[in-house]
Backbone bond lengths (Angstrom), bond angles and torsions (degrees), N, CA, C in turn:
res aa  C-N    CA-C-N  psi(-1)  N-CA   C-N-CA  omega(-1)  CA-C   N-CA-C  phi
1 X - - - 1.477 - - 1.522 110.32 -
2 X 1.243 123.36 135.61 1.309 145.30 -176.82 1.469 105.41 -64.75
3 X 1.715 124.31 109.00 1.386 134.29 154.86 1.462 104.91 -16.96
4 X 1.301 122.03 117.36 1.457 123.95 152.75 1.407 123.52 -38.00
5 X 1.349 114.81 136.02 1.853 109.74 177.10 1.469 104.34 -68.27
6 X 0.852 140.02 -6.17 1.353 129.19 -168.29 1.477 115.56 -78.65
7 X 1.677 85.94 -47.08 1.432 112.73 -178.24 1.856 116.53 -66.87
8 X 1.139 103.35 -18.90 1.689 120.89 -157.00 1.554 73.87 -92.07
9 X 1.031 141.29 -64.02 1.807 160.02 -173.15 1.659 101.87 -38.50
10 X 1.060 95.47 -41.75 1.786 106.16 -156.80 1.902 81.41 -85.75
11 X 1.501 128.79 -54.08 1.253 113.24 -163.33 1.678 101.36 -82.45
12 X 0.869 138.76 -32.95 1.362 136.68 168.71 1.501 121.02 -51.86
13 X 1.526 110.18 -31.03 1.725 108.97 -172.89 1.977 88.00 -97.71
14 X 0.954 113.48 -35.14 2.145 91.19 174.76 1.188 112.44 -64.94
15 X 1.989 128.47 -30.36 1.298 98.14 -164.89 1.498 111.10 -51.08
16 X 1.247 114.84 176.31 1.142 167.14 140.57 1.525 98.31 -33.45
17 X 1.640 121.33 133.35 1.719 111.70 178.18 1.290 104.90 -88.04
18 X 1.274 141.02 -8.91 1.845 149.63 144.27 1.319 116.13 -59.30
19 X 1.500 120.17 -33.35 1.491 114.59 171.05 1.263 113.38 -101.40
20 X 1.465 114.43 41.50 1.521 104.24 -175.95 1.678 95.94 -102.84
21 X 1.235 152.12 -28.93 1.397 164.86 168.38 1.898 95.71 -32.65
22 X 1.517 81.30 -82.71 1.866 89.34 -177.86 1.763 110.02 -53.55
23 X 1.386 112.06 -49.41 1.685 109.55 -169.73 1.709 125.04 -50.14
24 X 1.522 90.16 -37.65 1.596 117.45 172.96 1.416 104.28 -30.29
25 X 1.453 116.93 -87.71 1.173 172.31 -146.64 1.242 99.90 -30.84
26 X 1.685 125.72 -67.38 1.607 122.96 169.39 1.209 119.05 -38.07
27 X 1.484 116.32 -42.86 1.832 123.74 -166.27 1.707 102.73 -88.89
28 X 1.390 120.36 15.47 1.483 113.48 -174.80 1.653 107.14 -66.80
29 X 1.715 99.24 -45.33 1.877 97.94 -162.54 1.868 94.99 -84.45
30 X 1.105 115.55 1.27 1.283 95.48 170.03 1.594 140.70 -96.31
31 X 1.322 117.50 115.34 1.477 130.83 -115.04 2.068 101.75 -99.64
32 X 1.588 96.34 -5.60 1.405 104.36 179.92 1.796 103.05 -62.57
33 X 1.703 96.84 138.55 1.281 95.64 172.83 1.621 131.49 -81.42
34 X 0.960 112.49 5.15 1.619 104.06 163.90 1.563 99.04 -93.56
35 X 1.235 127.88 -30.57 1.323 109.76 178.77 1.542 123.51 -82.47
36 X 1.549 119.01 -35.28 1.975 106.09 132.27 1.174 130.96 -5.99
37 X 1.558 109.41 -59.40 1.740 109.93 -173.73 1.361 108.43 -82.52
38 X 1.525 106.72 -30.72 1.614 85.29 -179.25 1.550 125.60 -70.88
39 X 1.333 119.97 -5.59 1.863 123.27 -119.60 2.213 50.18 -115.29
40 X 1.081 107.94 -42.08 1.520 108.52 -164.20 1.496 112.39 -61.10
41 X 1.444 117.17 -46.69 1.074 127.93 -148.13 1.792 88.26 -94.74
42 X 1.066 130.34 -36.80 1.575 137.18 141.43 1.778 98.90 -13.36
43 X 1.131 117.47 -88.20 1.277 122.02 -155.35 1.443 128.84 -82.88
44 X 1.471 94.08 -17.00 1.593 95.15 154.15 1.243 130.83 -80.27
45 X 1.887 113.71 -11.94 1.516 118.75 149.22 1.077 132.57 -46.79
46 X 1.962 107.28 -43.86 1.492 113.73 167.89 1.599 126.06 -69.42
47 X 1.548 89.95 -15.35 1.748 86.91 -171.78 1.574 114.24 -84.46
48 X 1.756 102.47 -21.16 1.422 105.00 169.19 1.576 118.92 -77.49
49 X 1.206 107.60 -26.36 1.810 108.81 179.95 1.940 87.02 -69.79
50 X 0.760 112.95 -23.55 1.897 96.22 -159.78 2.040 88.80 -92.20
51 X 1.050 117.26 -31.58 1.289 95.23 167.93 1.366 123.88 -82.42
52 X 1.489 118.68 -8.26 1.407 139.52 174.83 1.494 100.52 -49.13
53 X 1.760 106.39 -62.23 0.996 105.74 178.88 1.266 148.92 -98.74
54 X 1.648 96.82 18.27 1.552 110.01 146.32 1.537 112.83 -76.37
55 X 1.433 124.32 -35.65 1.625 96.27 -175.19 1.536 114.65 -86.43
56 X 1.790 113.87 -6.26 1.347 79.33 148.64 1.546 144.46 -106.63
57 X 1.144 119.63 35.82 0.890 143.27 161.43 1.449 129.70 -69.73
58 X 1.425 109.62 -42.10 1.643 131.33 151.02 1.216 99.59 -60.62
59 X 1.541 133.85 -68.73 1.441 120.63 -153.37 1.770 112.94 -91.56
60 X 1.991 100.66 46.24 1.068 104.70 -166.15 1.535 93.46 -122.65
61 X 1.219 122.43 -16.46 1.678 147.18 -127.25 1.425 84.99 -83.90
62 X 1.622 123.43 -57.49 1.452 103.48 -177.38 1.362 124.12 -64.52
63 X 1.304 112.15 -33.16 2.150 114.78 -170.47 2.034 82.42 -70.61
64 X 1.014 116.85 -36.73 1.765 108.56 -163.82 1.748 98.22 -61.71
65 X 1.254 124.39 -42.78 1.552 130.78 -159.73 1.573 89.47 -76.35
66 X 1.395 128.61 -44.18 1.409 123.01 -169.07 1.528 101.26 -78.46
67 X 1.584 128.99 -10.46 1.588 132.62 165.61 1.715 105.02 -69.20
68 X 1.396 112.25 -39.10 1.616 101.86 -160.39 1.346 89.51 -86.49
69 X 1.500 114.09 -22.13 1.475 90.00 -170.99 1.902 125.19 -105.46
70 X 1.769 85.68 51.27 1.520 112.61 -179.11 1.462 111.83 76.59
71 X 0.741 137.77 75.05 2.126 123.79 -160.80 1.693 92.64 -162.56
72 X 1.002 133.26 108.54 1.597 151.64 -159.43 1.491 89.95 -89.57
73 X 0.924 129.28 -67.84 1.288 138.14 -138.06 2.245 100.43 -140.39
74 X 1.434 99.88 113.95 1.435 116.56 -176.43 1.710 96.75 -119.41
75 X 1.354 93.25 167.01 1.319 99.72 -177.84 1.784 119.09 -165.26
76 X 1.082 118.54 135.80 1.241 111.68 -171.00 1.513 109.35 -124.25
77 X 1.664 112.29 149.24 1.428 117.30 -171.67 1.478 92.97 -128.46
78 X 1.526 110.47 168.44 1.464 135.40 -170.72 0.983 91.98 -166.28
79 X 1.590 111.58 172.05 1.184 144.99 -165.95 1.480 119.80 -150.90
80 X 1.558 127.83 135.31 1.376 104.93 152.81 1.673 98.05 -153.24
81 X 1.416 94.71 176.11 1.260 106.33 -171.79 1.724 127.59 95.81
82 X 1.339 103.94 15.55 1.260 117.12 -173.16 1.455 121.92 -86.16
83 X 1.406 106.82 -21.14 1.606 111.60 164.93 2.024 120.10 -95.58
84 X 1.240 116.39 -35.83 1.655 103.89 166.75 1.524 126.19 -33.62
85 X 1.397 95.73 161.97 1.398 104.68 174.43 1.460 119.96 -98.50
86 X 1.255 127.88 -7.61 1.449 132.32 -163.82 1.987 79.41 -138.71
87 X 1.553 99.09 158.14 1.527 118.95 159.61 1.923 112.19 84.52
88 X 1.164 100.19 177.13 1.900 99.08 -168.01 1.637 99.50 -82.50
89 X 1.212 105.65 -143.64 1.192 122.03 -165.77 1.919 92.18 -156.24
90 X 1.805 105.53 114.48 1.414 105.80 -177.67 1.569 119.29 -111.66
91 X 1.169 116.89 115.21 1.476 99.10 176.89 1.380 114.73 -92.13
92 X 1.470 150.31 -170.76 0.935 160.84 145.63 1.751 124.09 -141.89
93 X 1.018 106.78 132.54 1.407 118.09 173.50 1.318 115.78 -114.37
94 X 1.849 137.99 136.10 0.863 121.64 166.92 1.665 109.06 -143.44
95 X 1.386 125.02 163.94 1.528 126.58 168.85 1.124 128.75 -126.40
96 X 1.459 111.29 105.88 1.570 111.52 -165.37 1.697 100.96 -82.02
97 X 1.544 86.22 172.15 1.544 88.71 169.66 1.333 120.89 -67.79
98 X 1.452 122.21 168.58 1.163 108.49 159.90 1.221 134.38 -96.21
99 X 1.519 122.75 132.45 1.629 133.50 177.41 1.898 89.74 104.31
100 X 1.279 124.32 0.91 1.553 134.53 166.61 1.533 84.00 -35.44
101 X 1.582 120.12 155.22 1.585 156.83 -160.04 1.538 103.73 -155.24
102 X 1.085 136.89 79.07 1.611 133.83 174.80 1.624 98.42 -113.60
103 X 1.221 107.64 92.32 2.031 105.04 179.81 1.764 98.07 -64.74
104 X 0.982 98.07 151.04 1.558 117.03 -177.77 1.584 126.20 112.12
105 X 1.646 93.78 -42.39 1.390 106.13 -150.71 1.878 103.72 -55.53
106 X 1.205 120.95 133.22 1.586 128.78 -176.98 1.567 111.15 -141.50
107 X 0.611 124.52 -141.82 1.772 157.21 -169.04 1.560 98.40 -110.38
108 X 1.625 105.93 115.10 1.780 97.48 -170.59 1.272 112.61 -50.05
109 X 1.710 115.35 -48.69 1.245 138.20 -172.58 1.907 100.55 -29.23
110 X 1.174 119.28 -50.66 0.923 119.96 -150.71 1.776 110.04 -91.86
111 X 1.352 133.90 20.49 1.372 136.65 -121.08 1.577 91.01 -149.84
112 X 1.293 144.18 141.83 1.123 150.56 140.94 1.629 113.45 -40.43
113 X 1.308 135.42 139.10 1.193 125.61 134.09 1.218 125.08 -14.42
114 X 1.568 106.84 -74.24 1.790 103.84 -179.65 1.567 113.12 -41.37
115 X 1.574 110.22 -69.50 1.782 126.15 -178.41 1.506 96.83 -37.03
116 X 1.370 131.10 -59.71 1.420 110.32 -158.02 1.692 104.34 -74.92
117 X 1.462 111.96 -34.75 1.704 96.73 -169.58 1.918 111.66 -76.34
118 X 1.567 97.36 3.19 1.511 95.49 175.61 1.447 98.02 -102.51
119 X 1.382 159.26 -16.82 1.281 168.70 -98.51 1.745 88.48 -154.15
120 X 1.315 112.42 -66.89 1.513 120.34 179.79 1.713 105.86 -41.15
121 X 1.311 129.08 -59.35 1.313 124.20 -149.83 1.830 93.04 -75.34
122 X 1.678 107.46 -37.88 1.533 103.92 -163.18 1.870 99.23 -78.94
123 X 1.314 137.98 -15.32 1.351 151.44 150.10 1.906 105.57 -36.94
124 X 1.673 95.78 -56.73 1.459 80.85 -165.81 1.606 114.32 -88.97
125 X 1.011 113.84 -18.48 1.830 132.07 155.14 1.018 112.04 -22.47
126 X 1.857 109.83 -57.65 1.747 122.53 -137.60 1.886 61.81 -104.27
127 X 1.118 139.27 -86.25 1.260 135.53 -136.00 1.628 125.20 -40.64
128 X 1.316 102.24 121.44 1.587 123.93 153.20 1.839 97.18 -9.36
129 X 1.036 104.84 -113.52 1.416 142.29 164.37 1.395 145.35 -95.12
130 X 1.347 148.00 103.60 1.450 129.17 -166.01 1.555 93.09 -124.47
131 X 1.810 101.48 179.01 1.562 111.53 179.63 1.570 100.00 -148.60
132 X 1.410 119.16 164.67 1.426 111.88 153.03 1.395 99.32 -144.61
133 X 1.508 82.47 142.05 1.687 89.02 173.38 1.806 116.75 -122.70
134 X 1.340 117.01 134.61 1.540 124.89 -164.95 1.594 105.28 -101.75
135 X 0.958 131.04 121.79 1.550 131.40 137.69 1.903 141.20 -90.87
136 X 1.115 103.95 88.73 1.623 99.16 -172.44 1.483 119.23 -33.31
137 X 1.250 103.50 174.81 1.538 111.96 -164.82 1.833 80.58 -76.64
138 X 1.666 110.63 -63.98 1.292 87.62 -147.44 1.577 114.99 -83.19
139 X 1.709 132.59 30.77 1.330 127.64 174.80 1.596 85.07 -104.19
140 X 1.664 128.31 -7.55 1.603 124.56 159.78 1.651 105.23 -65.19
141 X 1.012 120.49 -64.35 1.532 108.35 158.78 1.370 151.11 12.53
142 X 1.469 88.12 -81.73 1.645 127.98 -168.97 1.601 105.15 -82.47
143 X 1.992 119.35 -31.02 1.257 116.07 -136.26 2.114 73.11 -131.24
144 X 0.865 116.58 -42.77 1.652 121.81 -149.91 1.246 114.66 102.66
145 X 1.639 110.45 171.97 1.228 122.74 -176.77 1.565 102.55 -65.10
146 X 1.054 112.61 -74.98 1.894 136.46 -173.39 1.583 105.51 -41.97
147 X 0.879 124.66 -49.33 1.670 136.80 150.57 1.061 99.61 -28.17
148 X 1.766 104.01 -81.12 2.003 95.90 -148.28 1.803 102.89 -79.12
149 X 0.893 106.97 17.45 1.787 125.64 172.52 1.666 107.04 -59.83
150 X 1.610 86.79 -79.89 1.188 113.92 -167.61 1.747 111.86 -70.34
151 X 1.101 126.31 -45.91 1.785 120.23 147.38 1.408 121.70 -46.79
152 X 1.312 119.30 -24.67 0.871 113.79 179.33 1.971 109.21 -87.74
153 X 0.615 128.84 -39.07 1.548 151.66 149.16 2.083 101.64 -23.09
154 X 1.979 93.93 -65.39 1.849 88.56 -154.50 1.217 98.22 -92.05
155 X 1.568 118.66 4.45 1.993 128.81 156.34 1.166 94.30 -60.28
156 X 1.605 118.28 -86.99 1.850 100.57 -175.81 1.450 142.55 -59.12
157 X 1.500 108.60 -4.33 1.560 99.25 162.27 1.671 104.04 -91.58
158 X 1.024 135.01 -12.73 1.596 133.88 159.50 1.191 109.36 -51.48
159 X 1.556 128.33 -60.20 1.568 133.12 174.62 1.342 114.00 -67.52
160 X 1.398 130.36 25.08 1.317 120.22 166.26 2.012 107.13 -104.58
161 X 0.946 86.03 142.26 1.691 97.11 178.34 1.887 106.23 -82.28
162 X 1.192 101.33 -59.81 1.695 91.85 171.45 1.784 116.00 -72.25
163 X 1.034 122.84 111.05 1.298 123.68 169.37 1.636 109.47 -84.26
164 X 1.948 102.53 136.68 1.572 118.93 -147.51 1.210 85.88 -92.37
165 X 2.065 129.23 -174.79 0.637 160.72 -171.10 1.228 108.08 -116.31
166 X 1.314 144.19 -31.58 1.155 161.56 -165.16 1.673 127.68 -160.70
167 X 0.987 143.53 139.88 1.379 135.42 164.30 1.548 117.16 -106.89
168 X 1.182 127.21 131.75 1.565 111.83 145.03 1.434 116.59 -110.99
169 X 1.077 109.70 149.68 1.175 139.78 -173.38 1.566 136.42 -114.01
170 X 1.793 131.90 108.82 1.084 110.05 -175.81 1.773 136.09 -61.69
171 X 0.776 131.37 147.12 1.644 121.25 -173.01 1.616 119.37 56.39
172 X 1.322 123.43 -52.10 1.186 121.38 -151.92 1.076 127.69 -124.45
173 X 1.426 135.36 156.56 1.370 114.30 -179.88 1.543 117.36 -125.21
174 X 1.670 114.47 137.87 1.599 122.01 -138.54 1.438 98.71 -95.68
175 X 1.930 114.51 110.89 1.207 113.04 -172.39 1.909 100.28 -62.40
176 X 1.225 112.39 -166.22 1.177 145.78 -167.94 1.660 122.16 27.44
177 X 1.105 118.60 19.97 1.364 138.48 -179.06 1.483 141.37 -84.10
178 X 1.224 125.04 113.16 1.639 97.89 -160.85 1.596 121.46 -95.06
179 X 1.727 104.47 6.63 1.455 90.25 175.77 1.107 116.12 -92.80
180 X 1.357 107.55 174.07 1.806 95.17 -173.63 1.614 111.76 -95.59
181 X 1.052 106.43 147.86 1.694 141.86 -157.15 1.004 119.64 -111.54
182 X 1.728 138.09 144.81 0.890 133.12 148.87 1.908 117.90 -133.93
183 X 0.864 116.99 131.73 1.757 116.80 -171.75 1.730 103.48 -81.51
184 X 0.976 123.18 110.30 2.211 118.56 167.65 1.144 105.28 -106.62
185 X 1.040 113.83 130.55 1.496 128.93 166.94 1.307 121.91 -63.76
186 X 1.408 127.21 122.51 1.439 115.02 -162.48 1.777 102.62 72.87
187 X 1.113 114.00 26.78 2.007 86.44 -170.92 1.572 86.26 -68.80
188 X 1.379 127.46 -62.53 1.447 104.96 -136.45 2.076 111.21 -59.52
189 X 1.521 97.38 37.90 1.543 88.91 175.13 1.740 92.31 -136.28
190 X 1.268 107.60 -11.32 1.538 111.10 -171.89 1.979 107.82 -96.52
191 X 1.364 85.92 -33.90 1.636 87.80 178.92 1.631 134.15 -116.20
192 X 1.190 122.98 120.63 1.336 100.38 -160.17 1.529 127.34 -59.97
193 X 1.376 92.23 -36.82 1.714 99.28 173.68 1.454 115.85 -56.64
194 X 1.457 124.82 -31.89 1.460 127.29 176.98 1.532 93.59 -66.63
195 X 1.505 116.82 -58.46 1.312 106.50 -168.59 1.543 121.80 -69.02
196 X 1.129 122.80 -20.38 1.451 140.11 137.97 2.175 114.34 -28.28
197 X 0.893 75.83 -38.97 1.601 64.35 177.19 1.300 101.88 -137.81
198 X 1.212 148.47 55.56 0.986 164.48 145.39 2.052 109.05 -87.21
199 X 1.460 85.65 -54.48 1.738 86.88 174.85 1.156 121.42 -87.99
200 X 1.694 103.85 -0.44 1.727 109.41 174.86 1.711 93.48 -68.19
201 X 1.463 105.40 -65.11 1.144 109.35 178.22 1.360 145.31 -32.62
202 X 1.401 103.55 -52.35 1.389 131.17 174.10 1.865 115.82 -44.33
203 X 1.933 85.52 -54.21 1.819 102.14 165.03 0.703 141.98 -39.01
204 X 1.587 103.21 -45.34 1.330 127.88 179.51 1.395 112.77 -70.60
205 X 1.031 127.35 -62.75 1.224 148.59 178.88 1.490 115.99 -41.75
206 X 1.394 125.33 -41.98 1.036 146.24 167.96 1.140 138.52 -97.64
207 X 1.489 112.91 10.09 2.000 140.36 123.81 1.130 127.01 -77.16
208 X 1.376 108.75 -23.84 1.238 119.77 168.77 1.776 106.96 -69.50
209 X 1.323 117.12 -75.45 1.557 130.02 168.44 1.935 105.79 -18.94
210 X 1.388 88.26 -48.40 1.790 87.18 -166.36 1.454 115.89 -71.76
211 X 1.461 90.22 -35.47 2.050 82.50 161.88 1.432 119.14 -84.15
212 X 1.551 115.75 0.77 1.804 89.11 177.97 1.721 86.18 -94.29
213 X 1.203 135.71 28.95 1.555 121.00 -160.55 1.442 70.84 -124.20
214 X 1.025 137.96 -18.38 2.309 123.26 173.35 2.066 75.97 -75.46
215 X 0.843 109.35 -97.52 1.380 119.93 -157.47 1.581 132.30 -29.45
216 X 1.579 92.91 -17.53 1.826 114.11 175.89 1.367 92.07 -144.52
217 X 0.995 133.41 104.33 1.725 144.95 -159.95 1.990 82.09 -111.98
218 X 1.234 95.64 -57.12 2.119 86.20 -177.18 1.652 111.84 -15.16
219 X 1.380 102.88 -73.64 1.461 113.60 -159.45 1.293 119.08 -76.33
220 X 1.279 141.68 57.40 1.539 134.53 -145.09 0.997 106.29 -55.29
221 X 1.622 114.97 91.10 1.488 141.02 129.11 1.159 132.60 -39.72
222 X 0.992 129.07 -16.72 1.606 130.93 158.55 1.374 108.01 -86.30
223 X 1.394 128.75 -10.05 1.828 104.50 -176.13 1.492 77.32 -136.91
224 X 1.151 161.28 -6.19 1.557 131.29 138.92 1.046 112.45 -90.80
225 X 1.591 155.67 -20.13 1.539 143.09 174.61 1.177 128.57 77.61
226 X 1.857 103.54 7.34 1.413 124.39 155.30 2.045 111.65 123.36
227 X 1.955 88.31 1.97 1.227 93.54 -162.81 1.842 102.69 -84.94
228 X 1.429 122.94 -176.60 1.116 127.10 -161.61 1.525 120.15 -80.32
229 X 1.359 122.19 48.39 1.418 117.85 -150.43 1.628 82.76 -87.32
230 X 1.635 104.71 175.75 1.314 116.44 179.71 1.553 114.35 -75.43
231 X 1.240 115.33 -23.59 1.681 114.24 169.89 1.510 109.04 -85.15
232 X 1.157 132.44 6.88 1.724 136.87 -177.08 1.623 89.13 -120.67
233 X 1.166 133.43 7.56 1.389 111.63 -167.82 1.529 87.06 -123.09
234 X 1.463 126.58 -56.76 1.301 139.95 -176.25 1.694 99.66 -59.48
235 X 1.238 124.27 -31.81 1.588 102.75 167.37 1.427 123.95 -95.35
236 X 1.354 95.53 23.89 2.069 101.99 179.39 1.010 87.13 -95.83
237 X 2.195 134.56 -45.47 1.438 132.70 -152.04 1.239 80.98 -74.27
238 X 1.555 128.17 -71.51 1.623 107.02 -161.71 0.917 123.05 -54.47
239 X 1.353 117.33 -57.20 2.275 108.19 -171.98 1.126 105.87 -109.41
240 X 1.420 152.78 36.02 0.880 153.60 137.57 1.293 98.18 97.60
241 X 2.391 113.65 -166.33 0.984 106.07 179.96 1.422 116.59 -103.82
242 X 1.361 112.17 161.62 1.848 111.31 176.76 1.735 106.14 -90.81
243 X 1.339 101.97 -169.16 1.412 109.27 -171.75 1.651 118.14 -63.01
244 X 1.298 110.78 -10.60 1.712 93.05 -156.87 2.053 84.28 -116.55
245 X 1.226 98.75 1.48 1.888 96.98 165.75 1.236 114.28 -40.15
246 X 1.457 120.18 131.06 1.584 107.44 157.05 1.604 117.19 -102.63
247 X 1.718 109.43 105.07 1.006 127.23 -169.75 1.428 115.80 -33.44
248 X 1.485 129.28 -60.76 1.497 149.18 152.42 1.462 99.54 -6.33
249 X 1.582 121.94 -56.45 1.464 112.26 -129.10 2.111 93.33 -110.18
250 X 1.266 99.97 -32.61 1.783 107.73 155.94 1.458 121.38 -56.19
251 X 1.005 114.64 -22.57 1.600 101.78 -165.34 2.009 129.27 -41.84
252 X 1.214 75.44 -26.91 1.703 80.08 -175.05 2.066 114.85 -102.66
253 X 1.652 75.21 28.83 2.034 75.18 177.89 1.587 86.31 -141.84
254 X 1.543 130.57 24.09 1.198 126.70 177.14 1.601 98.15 -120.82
């Protein structure tokens, strides 16, 4: 008697995405069509982990060039939060190991909620070393955006205990610093370590948001994150702004 599909379903969705080649393999000659799709839907899991790990392999190319060229320990920083109107400014830096494998890791932007807050915990697991660095709304103020960027940036390589060999960096390059640097455009999609702490960052940033959204419930801070949506803008005209506003960046809705 013919294995139930259910059952064929249940052992096909636990393997393992490495034991999916061999697991396949019994259910090949069997010609029922739900078990077709699965034996299918099996292996196009494997075929995406195997291109998984071709792109990171590409978006490995810069931390690998700073390996040959003697450098133990690399490290990549991001940023976000630099365009909203409410909340700090977070950087993060982190240093994976080297030849580290974390499937997922991208450009936060590009990432589910769920993917990044599950990506974040296995980031800081696998990681060398990480840092975060905070800038309030109002030393954004006092200092500018691009300012409280870049302090915010040489705060978290200060709070790291392993000091790197190299940094990369998305977009920019971090005055007063003595390790050596490089700024990529787009890194946190080109490099993993940028993209590595990009969703450290991002996390952060957006636990942060969710508790000032208990404490200022007006401006829904938990589903914009302080940025300019039309329900965060229409409750600045009516009741004005709360504490974590950045005065600078409202001006033209006051």
């Amino acid at each position: 008697m013919a294995e139930a599909i259910s059952k064929i379903k249940e052992k096909l969705e636990s393997l393992a995405v490495t034991d999916i080649p061999d697991g396949v393999t019994e259910f090949k000659a069997d010609e029922r069509k739900g078990v077709v799709k699965l034996v299918a839907s099996a292996e196009k899991r494997y075929q995406n982990h195997l291109n998984e790990l071709i792109r990171l392999e590409e978006i490995s190319a810069y931390e690998k060039e700073c390996y040959n060229n003697g450098c133990t320990y690399v490290a990549g920083i991001d940023e976000v939060g630099r365009g909203p109107l409410a909340g700090p400014v977070v950087t993060a830096v982190v240093i994976l190991k080297q030849g580290v494998i974390i499937e997922g890791i991208n450009d936060s932007k590009k990432l589910s909620e769920a993917k990044r807050e599950k990506l974040y915990d296995i980031i800081l697991e696998e990681a060398v070393d990480y840092a975060i660095g905070i800038i309030s709304p109002t030393e954004i103020d006092e200092i500018n955006i691009l300012q409280a960027t870049y302090k915010a940036m040489q705060q978290c390589i200060s709070g790291l205990k392993v000091k790197p060999d190299y940094i990369l960096v998305d977009a920019v390059t971090i005055p007063n610093i003595e390790i050596k640097q490089k700024g990529i455009i787009k890194g946190d999609a080109k490099s993993i370590s940028i993209g590595a702490a990009s969703i450290v960052a991002k996390v952060t940033r957006d636990r942060m948001m969710k508790e000032y959204a208990q404490i200022f419930p007006e401006y829904d801070f938990e589903q914009n994150k302080g940025y300019g949506s039309s329900k965060h803008i229409q409750a600045i005209k009516q009741i004005g702004l709360c504490p974590i506003h950045r005065r600078s960046f409202v001006k033209n809705f006051m």
